[in-house]
Each structure stands twice: as C-alpha cells, then as structure tokens.
C-alpha positions, -999 to +999 in steps of 0.1 A: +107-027+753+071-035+761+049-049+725+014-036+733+008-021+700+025-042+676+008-081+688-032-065+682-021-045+653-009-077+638-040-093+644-058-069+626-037-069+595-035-104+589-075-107+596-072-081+570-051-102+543-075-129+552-101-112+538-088-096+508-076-132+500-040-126+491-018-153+476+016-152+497+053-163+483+071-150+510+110-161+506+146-156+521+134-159+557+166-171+568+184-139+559+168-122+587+192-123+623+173-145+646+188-113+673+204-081+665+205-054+642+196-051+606+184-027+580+160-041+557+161-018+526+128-023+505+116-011+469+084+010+476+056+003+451+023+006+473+011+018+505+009-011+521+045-024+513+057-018+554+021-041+567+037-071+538+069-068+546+066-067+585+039-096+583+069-117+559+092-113+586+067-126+613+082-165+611+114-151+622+096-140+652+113-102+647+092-070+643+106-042+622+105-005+632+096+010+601+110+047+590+081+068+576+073+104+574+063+127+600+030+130+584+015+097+596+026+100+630+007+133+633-023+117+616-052+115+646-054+074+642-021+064+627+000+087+650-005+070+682-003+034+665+029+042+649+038+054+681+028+025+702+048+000+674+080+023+680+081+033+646+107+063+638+092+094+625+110+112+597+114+148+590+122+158+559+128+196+564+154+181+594+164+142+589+194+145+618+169+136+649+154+105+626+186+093+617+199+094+658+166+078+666+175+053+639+210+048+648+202+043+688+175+016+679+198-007+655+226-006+680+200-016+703+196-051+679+163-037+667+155-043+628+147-013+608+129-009+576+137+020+556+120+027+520+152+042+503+136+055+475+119+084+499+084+078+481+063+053+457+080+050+424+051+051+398+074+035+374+073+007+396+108+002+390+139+014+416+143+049+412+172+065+424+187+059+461+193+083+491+223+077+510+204+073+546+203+037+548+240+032+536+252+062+564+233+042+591+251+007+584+282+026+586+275+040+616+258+011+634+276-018+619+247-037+613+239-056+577+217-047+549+191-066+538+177-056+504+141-067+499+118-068+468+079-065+477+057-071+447+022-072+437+013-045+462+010-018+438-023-035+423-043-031+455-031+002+467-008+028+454+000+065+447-032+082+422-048+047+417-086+038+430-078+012+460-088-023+450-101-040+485-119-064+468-117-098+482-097-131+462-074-110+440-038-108+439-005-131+443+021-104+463+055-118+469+084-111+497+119-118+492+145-107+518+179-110+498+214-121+515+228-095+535+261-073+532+278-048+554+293-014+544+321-008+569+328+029+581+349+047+560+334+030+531+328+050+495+291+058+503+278+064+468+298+029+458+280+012+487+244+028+475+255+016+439+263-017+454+227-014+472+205-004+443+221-032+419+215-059+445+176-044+448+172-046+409+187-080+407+163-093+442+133-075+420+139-087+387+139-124+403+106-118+419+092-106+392+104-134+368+086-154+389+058-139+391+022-160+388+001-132+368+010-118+332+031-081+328+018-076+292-002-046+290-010-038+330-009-007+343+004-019+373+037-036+355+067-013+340+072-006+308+105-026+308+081-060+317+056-050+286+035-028+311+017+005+304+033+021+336+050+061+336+083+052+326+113+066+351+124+092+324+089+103+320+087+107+359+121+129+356+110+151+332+072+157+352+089+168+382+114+190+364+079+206+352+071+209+389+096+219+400+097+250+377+064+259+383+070+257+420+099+284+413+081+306+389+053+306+415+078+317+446+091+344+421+059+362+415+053+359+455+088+374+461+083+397+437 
C-alpha cells in the first residue's frame, strides 16, 4: 500500500523527541520479522506509548498499524492522519469489523500493535488482559510479540499535567521473543501465557531502569512508588460503576 502519511508523520515525531530531549534504550530489535505478520502486544502507561513504540521499531524498517479507538479517528486532525497511516479504528459498542480489519491486515504480513489492556493503567502496572489479541494470532497465525514501554507515563498520561519540557526523561523499548498460539488453543491459557511474559518483559525494563522508583508518582507501589494501586483502581470503578446504575435507574424510573 502507498506510505504518504506515515514517512512525514515520522519526521515530525522524531523532530519532536529531538526536542523534548529523550534518553532512548530501545532493545530486542531483532524480535521483529524483517517481513510478515506479527502482533506486537504492548503495556499502555502514557499517551504517547504507540509514537515510542512505532519509532523503536523504525531500524527494522517495519511500520506498525496501531489499534486505537474510534474516538481519534473521528477527531478533526487525528482522524485523517490515522487514516492516512492505515491505522484500525476500534469500536467498542461493536469490536467484530475491527477485529476483520485486523485479521485481513496481518494475513497481509502487516505488523499490528494492539494495547491489550483496552486503556492506560494508572497503576502503571499490567492490569488485566482482553482476549483480542490472543483470538487474532489464532486466527491469523502470526506470532506475538509482547513489549514493555516505560518512562512514558512521566511526560504524558491519563489526569496528569503534560510535562513537554525539554532534557527530561530516559524511556525504554523492549520487544520480547515471540510465541504463537495455534487455533484451537485454550484462549484464557494463552492470555495467561501473554500477561506473564509482559510482567516478566516489564519487570526487566524496569530493573534497569536509569532514574530512582522510591517515592514517584509516576512508579507503582510494588517499585516503592506513590502510584493508585490495581486493587484501589478495582474498587473506584466498582464505585462507578454503581453510580452509573443507580443513575440509569432513576432515568428508567
């Protein structure tokens, strides 16, 4: 397919890095397929997370087509860029026309990046798993890749202030070895299987991480940070979640 979008837009987000003065470890560049498909399955901690991982996986001269919610692709500016990069839109309400899109473009040898999570975990640690990305290496026979992205939280994230200013922050990339999940496979084992390889790929990068976890908002509690912890997280959306269905009750009635 033609690259129109994707060359300039790369341009502009590594003139971007340049200026924000990031510290790159980008590692495990071999595990990426020089040709053919792949699923790169990635911890989300920041809003940026899909620009640092698509820029790590530049030297293997391979662009990702990231998986992202509908939302974006509506957006006035993002829309048509996400567009032109042949991104997949993602319905929530409706996930079966994402998932063919999905399917059509890794049987095609394209690489796609899926956030399995669904959102930014807070906790900055692995929340729980949907089973999207395991169904689609079932059904394409492609390998996953997990992938640990770190250090993006600190310049932007979900209810922080961004932090563009410039000479701050090591992030590290590390695509892990990949595995397949053949069809017919237990998919909640294979997720399992998938979430323990992502904490273990994390917990490495993190170990080696240049900057102090002791008492940083942006580091888990489980690394000495001040972060929401994943049980805390739980039990807030429990709250919400009831006060969404009280609130539907008294409109009902």
């Amino acid at each position: 397919m033609a690259e129109l979008v994707y060359p300039p837009v790369i341009i502009a987000i590594k003139t971007f890095w340049k200026y924000l003065g990031l510290k790159f470890d980008f590692q495990g560049g071999e595990n990426l397929p020089s040709k053919g498909g792949a699923i790169i399955c990635m911890n989300h901690i920041g809003y940026l997370d899909f620009a640092l991982v698509g820029t790590a996986a530049l030297p293997a001269s391979r662009y990702i087509r990231f998986m992202a919610k509908k939302e974006i692709f509506n957006h006035k500016l993002a829309g048509p860029l996400m567009r032109g990069m042949h991104h997949i839109s993602v319905d929530r309400e409706n996930g079966s026309g994402s998932f063919v899109a999905a399917l059509r473009a890794l049987r095609a040898g394209e690489i796609i990046g899926i956030f399995p999570e669904g959102t930014v975990s807070r906790s900055f640690e692995i929340e729980d798993l949907k089973t999207g990305a395991v169904r689609l290496a079932m059904g394409s026979g492609v390998p996953i890749i997990p992938t640990a992205v770190w250090g993006s939280q600190r310049i932007l994230t979900k209810k922080r202030k961004p932090d563009f200013k410039r000479n701050k922050y090591p992030v590290h990339v590390t695509f892990g070895e990949p595995f397949y999940v053949t069809k017919g496979s237990d998919a909640d084992a294979a997720e399992a299987e998938l979430r323990n390889r992502m904490l273990k790929l994390l917990d490495s990068v993190q170990s080696k991480y240049p900057d102090s976890h002791l008492g940083q908002w942006w580091a888990p509690a489980r690394l000495g940070g001040t972060a929401i912890t994943s049980e805390e997280l739980r039990n807030e959306r429990s709250k919400t979640e009831e006060i969404d269905r009280e609130q539907k009750e008294q409109e009902n009635g």
